[in-house]
PDBQT receptor file of N, H, CA, C and O in Angstrom, charges set to zero:
ATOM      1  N   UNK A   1      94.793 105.554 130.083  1.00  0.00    +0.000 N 
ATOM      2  CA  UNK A   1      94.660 105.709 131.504  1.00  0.00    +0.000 C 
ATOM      3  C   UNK A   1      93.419 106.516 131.817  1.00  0.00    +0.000 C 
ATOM      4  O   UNK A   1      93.150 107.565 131.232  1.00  0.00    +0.000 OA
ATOM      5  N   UNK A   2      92.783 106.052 132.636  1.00  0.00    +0.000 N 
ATOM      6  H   UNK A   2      93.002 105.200 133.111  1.00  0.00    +0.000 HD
ATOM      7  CA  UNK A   2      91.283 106.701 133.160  1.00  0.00    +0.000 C 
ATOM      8  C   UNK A   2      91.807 107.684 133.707  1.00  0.00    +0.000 C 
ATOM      9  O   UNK A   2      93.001 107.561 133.977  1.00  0.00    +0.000 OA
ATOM     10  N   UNK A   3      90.970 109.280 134.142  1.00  0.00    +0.000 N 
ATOM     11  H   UNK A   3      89.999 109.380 133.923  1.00  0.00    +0.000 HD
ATOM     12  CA  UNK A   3      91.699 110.146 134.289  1.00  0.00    +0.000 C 
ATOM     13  C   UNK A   3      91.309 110.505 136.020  1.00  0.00    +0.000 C 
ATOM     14  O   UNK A   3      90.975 111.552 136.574  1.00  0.00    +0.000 OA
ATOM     15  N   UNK A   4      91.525 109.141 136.518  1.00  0.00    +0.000 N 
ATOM     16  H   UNK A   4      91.797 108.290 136.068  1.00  0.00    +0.000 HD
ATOM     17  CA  UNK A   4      91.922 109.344 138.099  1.00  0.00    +0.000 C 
ATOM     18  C   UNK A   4      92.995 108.455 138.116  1.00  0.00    +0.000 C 
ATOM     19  O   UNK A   4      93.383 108.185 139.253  1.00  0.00    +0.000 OA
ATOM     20  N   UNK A   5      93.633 107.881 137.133  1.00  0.00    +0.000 N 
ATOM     21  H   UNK A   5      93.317 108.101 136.210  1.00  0.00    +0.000 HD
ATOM     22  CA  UNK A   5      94.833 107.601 137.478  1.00  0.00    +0.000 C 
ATOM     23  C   UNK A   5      96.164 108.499 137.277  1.00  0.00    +0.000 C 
ATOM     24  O   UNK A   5      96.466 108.896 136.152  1.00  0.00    +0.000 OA
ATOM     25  N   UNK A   6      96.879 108.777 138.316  1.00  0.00    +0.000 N 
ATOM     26  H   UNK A   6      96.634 108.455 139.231  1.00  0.00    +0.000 HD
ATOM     27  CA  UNK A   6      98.195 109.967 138.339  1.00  0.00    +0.000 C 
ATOM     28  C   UNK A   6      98.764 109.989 137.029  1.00  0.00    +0.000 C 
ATOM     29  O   UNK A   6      99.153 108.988 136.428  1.00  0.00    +0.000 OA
ATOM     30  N   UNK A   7      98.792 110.917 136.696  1.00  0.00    +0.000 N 
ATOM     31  H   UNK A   7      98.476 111.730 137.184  1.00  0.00    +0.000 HD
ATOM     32  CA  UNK A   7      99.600 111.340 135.440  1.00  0.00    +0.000 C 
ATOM     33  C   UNK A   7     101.089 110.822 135.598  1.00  0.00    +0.000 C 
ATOM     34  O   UNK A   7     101.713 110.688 134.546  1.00  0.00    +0.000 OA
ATOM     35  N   UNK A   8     101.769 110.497 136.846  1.00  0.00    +0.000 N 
ATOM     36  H   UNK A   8     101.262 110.606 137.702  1.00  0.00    +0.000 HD
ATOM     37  CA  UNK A   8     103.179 110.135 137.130  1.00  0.00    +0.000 C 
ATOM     38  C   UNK A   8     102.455 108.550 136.465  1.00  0.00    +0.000 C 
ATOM     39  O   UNK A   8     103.352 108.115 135.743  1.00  0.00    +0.000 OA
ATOM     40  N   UNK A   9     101.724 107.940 136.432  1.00  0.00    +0.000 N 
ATOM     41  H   UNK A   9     100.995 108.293 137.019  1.00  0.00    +0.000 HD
ATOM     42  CA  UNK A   9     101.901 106.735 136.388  1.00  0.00    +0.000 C 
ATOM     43  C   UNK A   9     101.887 106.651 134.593  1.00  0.00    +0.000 C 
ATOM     44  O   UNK A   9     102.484 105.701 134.088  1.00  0.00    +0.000 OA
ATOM     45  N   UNK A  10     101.208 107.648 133.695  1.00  0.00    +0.000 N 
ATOM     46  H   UNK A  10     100.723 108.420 134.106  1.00  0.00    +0.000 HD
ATOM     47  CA  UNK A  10     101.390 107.482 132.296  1.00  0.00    +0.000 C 
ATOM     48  C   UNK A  10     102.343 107.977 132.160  1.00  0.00    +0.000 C 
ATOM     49  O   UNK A  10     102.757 107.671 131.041  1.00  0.00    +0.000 OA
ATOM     50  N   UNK A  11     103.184 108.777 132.781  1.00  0.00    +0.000 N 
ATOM     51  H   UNK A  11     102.847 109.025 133.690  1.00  0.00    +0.000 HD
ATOM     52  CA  UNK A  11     104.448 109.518 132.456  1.00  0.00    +0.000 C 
ATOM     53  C   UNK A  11     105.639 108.106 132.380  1.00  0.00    +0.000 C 
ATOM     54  O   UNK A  11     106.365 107.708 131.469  1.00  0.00    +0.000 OA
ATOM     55  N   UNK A  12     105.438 107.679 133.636  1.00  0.00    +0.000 N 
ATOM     56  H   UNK A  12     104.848 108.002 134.376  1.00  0.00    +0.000 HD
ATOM     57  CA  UNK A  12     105.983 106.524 133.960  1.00  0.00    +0.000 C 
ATOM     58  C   UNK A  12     106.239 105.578 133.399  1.00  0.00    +0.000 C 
ATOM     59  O   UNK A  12     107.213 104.854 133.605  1.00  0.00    +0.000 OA
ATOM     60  N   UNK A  13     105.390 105.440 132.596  1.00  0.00    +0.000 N 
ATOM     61  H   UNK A  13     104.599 106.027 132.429  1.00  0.00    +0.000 HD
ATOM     62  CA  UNK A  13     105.058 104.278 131.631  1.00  0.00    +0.000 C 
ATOM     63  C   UNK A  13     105.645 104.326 130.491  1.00  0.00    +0.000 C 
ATOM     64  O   UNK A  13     106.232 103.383 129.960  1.00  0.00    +0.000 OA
ATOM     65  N   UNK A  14     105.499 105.570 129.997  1.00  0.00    +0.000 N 
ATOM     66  H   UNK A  14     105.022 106.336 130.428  1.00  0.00    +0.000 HD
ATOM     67  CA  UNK A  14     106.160 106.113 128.765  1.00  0.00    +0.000 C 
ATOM     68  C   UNK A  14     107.936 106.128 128.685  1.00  0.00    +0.000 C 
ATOM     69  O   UNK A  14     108.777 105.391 128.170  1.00  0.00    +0.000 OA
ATOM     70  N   UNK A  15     107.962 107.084 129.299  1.00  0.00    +0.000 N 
ATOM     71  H   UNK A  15     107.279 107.683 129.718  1.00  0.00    +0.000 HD
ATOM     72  CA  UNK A  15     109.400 107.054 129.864  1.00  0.00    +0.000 C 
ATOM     73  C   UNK A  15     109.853 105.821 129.861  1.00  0.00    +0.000 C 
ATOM     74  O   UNK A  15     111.076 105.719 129.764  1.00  0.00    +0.000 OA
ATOM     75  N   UNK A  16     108.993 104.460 129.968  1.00  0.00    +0.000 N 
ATOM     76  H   UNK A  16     107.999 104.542 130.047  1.00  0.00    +0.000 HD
ATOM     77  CA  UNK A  16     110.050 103.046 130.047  1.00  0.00    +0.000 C 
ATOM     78  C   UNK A  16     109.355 102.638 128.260  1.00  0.00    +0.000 C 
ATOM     79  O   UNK A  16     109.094 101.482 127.930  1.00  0.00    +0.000 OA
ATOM     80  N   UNK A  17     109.189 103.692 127.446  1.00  0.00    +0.000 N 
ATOM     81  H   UNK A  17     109.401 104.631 127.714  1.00  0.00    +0.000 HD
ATOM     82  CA  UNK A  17     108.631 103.002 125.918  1.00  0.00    +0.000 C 
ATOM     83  C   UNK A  17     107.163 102.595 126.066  1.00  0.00    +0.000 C 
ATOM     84  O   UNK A  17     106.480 102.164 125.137  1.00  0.00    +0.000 OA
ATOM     85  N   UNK A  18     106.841 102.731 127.030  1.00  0.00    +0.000 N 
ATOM     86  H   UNK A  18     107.396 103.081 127.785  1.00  0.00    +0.000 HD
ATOM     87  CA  UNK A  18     105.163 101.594 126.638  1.00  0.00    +0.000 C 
ATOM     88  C   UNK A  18     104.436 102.962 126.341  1.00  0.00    +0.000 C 
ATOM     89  O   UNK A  18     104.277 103.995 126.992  1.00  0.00    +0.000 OA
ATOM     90  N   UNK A  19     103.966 102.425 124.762  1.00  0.00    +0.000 N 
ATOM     91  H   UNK A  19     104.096 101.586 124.233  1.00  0.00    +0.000 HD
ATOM     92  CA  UNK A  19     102.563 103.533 124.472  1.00  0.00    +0.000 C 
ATOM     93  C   UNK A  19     101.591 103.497 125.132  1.00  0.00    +0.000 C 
ATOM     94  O   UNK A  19     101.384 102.362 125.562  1.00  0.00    +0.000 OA
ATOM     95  N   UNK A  20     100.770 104.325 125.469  1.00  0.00    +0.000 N 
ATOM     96  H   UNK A  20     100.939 105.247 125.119  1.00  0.00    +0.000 HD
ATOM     97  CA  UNK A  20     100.303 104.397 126.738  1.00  0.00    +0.000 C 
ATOM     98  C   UNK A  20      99.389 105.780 126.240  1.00  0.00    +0.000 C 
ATOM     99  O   UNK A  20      99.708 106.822 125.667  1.00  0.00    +0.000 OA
ATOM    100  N   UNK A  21      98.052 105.220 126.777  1.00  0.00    +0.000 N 
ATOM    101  H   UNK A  21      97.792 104.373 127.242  1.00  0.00    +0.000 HD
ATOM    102  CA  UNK A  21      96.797 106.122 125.982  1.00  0.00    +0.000 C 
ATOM    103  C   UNK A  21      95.849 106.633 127.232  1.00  0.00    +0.000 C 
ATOM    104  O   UNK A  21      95.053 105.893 127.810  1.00  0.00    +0.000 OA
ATOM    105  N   UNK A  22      96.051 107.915 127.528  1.00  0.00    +0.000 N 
ATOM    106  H   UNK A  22      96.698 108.516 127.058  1.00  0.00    +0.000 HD
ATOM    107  CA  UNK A  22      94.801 108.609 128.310  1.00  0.00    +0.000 C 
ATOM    108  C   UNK A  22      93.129 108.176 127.897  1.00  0.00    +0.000 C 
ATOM    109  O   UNK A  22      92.768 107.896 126.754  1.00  0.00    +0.000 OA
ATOM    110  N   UNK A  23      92.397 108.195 128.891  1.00  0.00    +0.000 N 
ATOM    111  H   UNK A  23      92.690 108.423 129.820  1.00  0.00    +0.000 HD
ATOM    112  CA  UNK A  23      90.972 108.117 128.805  1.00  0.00    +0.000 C 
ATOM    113  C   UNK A  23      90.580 109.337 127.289  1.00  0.00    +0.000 C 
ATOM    114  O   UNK A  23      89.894 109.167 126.280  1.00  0.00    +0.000 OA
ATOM    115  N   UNK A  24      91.346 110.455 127.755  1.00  0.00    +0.000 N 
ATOM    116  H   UNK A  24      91.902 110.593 128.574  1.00  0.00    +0.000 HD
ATOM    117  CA  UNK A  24      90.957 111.372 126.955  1.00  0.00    +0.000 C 
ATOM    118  C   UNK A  24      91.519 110.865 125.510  1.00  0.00    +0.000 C 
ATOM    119  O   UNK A  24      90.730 110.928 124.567  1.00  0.00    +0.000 OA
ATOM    120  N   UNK A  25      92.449 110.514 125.347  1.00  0.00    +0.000 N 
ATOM    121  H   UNK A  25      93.089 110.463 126.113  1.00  0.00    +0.000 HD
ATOM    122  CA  UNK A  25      93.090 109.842 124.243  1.00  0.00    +0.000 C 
ATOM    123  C   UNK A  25      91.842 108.855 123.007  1.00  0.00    +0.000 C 
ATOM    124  O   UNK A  25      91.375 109.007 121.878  1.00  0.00    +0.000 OA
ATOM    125  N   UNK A  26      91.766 107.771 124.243  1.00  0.00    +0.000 N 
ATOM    126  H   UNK A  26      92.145 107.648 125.160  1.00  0.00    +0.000 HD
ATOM    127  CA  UNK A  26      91.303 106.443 123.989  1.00  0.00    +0.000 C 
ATOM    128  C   UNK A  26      91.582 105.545 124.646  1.00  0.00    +0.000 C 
ATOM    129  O   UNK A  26      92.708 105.051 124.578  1.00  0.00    +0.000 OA
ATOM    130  N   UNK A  27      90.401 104.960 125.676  1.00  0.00    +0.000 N 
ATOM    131  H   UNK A  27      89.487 105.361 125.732  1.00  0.00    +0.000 HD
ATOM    132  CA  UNK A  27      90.796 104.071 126.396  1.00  0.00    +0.000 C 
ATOM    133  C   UNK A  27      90.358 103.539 127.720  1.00  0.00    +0.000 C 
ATOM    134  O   UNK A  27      89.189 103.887 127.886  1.00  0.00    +0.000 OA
ATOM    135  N   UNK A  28      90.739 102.935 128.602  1.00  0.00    +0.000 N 
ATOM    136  H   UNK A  28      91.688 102.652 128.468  1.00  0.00    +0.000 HD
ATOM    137  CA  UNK A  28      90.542 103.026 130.275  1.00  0.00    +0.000 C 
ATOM    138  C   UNK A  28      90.731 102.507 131.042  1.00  0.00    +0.000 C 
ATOM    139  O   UNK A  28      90.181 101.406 131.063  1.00  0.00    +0.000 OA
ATOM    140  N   UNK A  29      91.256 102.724 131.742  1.00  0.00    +0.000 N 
ATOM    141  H   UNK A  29      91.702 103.619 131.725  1.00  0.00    +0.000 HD
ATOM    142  CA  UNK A  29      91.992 101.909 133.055  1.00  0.00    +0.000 C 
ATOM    143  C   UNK A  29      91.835 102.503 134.213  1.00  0.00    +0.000 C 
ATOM    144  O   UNK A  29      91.921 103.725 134.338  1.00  0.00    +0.000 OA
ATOM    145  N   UNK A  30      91.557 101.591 135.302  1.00  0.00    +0.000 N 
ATOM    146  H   UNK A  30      91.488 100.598 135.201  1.00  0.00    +0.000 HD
ATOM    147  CA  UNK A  30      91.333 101.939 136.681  1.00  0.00    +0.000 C 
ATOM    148  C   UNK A  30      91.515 101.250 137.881  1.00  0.00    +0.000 C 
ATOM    149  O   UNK A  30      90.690 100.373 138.136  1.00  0.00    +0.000 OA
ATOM    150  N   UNK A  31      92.547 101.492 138.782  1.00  0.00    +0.000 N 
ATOM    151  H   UNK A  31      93.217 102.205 138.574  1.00  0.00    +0.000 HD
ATOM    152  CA  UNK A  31      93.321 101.049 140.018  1.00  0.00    +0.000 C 
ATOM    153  C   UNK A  31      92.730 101.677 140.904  1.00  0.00    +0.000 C 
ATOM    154  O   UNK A  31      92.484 102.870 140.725  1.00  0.00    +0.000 OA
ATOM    155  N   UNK A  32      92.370 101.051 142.038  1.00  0.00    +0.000 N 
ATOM    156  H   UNK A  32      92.570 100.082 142.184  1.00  0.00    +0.000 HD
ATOM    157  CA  UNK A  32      91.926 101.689 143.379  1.00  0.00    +0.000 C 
ATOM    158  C   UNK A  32      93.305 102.571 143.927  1.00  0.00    +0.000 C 
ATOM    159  O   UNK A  32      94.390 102.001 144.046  1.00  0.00    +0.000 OA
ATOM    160  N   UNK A  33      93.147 103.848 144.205  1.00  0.00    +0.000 N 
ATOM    161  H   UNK A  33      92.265 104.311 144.108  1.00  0.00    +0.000 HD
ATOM    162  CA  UNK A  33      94.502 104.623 144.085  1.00  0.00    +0.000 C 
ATOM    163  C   UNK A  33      94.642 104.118 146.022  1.00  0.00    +0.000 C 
ATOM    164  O   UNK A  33      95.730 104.107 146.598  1.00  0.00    +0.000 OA
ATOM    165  N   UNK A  34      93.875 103.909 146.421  1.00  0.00    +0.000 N 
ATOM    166  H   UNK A  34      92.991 103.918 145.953  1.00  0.00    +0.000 HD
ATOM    167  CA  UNK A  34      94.561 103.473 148.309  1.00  0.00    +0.000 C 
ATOM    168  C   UNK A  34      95.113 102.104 148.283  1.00  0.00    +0.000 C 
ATOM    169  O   UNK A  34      95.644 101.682 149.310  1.00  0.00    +0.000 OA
ATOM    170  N   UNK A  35      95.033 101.138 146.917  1.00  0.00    +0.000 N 
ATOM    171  H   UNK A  35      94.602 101.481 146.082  1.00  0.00    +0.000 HD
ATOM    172  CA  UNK A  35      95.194  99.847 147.394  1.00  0.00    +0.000 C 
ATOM    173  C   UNK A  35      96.704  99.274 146.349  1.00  0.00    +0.000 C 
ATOM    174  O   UNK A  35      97.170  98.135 146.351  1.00  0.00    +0.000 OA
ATOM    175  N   UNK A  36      97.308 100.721 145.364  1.00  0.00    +0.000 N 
ATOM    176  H   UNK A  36      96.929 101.646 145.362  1.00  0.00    +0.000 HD
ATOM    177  CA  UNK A  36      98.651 100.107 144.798  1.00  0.00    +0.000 C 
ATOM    178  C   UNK A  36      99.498 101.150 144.865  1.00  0.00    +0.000 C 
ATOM    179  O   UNK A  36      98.848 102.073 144.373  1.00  0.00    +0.000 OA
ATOM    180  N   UNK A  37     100.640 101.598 145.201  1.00  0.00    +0.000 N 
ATOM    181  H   UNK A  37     101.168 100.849 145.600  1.00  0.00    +0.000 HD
ATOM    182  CA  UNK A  37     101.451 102.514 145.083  1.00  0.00    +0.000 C 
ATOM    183  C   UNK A  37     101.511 102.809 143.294  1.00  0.00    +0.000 C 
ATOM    184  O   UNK A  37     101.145 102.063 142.386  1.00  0.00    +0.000 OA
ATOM    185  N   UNK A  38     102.146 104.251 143.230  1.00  0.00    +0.000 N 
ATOM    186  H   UNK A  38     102.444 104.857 143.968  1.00  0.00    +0.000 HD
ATOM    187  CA  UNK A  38     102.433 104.597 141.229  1.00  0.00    +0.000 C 
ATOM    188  C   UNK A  38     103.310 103.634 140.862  1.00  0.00    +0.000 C 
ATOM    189  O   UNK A  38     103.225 103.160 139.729  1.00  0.00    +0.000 OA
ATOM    190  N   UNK A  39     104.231 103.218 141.704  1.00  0.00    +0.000 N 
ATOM    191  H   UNK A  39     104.301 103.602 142.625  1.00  0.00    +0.000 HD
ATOM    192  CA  UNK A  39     105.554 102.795 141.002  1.00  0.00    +0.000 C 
ATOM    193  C   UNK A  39     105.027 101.293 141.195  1.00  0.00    +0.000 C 
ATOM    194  O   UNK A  39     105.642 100.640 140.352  1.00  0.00    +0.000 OA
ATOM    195  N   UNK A  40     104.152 100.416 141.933  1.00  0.00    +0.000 N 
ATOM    196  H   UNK A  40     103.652 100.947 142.617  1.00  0.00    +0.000 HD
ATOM    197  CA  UNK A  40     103.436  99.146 141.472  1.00  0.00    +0.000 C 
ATOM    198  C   UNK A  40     102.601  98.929 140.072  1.00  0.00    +0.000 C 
ATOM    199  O   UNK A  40     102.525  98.077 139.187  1.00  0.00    +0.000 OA
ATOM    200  N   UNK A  41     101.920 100.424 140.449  1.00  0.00    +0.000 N 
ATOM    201  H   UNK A  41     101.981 101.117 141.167  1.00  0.00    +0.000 HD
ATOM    202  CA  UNK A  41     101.056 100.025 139.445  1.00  0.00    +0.000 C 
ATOM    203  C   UNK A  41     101.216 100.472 137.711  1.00  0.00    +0.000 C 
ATOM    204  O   UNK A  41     100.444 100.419 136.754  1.00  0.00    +0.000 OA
ATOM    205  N   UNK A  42     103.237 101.117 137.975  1.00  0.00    +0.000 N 
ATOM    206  H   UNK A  42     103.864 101.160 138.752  1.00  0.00    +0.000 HD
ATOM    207  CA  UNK A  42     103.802 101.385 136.820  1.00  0.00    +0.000 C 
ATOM    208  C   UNK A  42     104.304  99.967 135.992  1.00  0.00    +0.000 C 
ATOM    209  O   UNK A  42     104.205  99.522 134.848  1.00  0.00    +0.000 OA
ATOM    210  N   UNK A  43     104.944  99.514 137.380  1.00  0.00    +0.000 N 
ATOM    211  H   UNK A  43     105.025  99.875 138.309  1.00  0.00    +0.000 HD
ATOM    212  CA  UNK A  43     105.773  98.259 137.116  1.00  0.00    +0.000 C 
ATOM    213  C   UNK A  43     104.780  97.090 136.442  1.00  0.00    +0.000 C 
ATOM    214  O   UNK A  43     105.208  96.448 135.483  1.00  0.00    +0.000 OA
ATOM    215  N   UNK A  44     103.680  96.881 136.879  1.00  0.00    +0.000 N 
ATOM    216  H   UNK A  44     103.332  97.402 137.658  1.00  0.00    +0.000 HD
ATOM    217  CA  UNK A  44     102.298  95.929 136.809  1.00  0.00    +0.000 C 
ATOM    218  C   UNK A  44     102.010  96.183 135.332  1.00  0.00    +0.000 C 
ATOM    219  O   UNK A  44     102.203  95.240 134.565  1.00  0.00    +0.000 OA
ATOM    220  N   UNK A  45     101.480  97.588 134.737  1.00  0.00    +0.000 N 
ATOM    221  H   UNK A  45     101.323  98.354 135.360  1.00  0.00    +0.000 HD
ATOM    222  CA  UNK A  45     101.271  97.786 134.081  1.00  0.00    +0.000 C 
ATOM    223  C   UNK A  45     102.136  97.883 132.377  1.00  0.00    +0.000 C 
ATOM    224  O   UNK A  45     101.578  97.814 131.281  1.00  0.00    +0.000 OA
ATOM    225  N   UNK A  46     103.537  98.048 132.640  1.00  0.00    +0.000 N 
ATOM    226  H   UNK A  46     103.990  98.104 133.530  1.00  0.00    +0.000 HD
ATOM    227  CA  UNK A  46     104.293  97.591 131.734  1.00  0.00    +0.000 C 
ATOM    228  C   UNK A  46     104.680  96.066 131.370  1.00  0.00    +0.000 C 
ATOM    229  O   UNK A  46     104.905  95.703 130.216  1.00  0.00    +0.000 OA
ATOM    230  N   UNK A  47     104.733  95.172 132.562  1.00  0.00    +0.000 N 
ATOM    231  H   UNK A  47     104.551  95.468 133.499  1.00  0.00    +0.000 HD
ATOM    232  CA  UNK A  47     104.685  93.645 132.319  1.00  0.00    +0.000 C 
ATOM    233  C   UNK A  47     103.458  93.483 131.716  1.00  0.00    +0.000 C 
ATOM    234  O   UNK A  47     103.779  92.750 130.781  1.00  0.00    +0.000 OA
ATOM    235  N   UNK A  48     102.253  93.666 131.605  1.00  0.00    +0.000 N 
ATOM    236  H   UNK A  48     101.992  94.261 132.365  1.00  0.00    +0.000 HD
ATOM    237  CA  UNK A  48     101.310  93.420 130.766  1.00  0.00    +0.000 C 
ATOM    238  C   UNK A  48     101.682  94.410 129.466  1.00  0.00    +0.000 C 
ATOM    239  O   UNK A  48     102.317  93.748 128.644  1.00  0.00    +0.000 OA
ATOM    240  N   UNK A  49     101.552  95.306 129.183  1.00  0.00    +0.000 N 
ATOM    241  H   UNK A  49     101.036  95.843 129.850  1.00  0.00    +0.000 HD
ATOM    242  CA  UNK A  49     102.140  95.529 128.180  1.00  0.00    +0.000 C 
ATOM    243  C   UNK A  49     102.816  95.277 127.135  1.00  0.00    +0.000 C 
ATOM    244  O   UNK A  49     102.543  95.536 125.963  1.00  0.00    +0.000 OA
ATOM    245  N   UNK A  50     104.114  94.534 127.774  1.00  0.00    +0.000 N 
ATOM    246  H   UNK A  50     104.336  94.324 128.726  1.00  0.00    +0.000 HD
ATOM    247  CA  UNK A  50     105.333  94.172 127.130  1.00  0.00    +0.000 C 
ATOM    248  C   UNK A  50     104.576  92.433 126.777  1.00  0.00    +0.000 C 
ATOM    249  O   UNK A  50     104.681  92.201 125.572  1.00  0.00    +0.000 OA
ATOM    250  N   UNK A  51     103.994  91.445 127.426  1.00  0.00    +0.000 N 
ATOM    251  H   UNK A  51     103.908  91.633 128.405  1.00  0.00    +0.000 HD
ATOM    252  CA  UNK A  51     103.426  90.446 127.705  1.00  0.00    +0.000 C 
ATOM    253  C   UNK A  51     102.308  90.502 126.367  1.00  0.00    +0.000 C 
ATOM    254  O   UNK A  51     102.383  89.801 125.357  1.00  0.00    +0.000 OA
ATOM    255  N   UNK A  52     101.413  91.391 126.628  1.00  0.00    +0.000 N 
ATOM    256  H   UNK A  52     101.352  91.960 127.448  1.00  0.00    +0.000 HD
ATOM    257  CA  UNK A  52     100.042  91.130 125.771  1.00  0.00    +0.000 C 
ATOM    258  C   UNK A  52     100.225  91.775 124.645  1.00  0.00    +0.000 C 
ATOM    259  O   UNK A  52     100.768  92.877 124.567  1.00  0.00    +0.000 OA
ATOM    260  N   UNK A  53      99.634  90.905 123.394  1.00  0.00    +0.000 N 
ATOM    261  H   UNK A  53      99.193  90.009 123.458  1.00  0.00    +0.000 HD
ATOM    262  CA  UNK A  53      99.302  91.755 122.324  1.00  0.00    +0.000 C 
ATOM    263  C   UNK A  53      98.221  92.358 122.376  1.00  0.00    +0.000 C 
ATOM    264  O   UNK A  53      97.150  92.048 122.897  1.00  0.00    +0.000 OA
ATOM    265  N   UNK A  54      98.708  93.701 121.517  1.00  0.00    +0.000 N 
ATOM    266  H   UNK A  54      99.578  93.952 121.093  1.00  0.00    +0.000 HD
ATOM    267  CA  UNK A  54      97.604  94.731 121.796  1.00  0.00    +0.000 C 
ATOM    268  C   UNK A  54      96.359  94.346 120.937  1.00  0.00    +0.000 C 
ATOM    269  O   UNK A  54      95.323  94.913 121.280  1.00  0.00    +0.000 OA
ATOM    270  N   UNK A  55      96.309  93.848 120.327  1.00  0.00    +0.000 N 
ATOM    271  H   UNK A  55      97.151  93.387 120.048  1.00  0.00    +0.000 HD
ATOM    272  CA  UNK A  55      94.757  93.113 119.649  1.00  0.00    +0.000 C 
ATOM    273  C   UNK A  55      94.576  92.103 120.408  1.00  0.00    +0.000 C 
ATOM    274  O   UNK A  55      94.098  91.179 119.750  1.00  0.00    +0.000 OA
ATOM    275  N   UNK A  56      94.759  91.794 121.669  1.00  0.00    +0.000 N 
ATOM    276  H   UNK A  56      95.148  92.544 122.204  1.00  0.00    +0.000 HD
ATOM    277  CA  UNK A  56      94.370  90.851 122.499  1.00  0.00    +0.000 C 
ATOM    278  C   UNK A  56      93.577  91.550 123.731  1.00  0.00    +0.000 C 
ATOM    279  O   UNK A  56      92.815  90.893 124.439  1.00  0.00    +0.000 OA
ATOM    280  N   UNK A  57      93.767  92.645 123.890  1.00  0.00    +0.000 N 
ATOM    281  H   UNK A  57      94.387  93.179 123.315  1.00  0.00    +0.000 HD
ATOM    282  CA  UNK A  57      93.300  93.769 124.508  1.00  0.00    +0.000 C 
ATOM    283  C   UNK A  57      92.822  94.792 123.915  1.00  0.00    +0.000 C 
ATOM    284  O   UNK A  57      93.036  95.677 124.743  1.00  0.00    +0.000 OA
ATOM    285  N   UNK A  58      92.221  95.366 122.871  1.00  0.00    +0.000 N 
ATOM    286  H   UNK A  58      92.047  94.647 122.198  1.00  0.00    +0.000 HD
ATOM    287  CA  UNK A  58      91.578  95.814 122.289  1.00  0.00    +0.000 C 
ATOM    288  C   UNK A  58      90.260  95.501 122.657  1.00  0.00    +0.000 C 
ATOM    289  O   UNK A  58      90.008  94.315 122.872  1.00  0.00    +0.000 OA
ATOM    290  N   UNK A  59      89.274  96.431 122.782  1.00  0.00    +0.000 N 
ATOM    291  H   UNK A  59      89.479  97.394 122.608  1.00  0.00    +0.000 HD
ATOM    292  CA  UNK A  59      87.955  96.293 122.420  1.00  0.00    +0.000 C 
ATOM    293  C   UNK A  59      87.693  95.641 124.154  1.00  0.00    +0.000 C 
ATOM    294  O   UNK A  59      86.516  95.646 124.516  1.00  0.00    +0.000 OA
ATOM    295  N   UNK A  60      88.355  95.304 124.796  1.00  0.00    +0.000 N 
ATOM    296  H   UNK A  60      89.310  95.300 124.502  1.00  0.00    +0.000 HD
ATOM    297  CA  UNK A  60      87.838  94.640 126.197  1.00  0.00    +0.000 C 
ATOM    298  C   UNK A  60      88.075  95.150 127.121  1.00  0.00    +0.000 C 
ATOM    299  O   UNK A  60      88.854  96.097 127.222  1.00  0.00    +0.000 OA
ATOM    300  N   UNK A  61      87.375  94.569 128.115  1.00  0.00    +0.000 N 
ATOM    301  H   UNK A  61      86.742  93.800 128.033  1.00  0.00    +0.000 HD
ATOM    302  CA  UNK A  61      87.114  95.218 129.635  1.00  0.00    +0.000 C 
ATOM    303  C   UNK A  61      88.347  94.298 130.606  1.00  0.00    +0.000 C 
ATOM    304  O   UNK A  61      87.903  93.196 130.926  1.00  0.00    +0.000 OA
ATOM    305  N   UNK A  62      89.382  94.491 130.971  1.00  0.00    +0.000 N 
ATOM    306  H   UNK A  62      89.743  95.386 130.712  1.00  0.00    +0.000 HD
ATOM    307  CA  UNK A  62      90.196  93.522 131.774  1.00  0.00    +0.000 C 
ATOM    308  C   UNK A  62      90.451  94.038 133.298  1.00  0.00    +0.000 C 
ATOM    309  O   UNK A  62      91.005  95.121 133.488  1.00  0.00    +0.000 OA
ATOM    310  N   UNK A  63      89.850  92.883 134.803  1.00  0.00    +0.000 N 
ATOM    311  H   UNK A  63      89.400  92.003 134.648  1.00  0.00    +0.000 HD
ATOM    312  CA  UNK A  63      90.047  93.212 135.533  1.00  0.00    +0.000 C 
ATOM    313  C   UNK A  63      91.475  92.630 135.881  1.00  0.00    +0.000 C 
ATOM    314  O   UNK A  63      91.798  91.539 135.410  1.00  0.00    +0.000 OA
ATOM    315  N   UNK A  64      92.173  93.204 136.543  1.00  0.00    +0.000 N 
ATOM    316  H   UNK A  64      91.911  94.090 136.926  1.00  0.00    +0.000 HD
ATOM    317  CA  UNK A  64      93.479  93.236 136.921  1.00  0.00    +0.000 C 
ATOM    318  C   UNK A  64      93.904  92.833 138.401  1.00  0.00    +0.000 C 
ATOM    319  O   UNK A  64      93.093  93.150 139.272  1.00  0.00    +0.000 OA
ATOM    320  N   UNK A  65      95.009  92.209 138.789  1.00  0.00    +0.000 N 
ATOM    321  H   UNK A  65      95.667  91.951 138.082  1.00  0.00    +0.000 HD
ATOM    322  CA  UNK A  65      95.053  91.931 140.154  1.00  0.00    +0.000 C 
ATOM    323  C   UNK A  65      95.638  92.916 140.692  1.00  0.00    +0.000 C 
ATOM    324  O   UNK A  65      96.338  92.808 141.699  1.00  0.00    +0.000 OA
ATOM    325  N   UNK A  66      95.344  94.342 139.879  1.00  0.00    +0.000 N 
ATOM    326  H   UNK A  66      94.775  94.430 139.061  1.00  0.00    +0.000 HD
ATOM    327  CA  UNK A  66      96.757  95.390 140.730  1.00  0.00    +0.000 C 
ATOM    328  C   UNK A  66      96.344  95.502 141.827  1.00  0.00    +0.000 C 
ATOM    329  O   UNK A  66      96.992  96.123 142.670  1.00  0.00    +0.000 OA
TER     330      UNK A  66
């Protein structure tokens, strides 16, 4: 998670099992924070998760419809 996205939303994430990696970690992700609520862009973000293999997402840049 890029680190303007709410910490409720990696907390969030976790809490439902999905490993889930801070910018600071490794990584990056970024939601316009006026255009998805946390709990959309919790829900959004675990269906891809659970959906994609993670060597399918590795190494790439993915824009998202959140």
């Amino acid at each position: 998670m890029d680190e303007n996205v709410p910490r409720a939303i990696t907390g969030g994430l976790r809490l439902r099992g999905i490993d889930v990696l801070t910018v600071q970690e490794d990584g990056l992700s970024y939601a316009h924070q006026l255009h998805i609520t946390i709990g959309d862009c919790v829900r959004d973000l675990e269906l891809i998760a659970r959906a994609a293999d993670p060597s399918d997402l590795a190494d790439r840049v993915e824009f998202l419809p959140l």
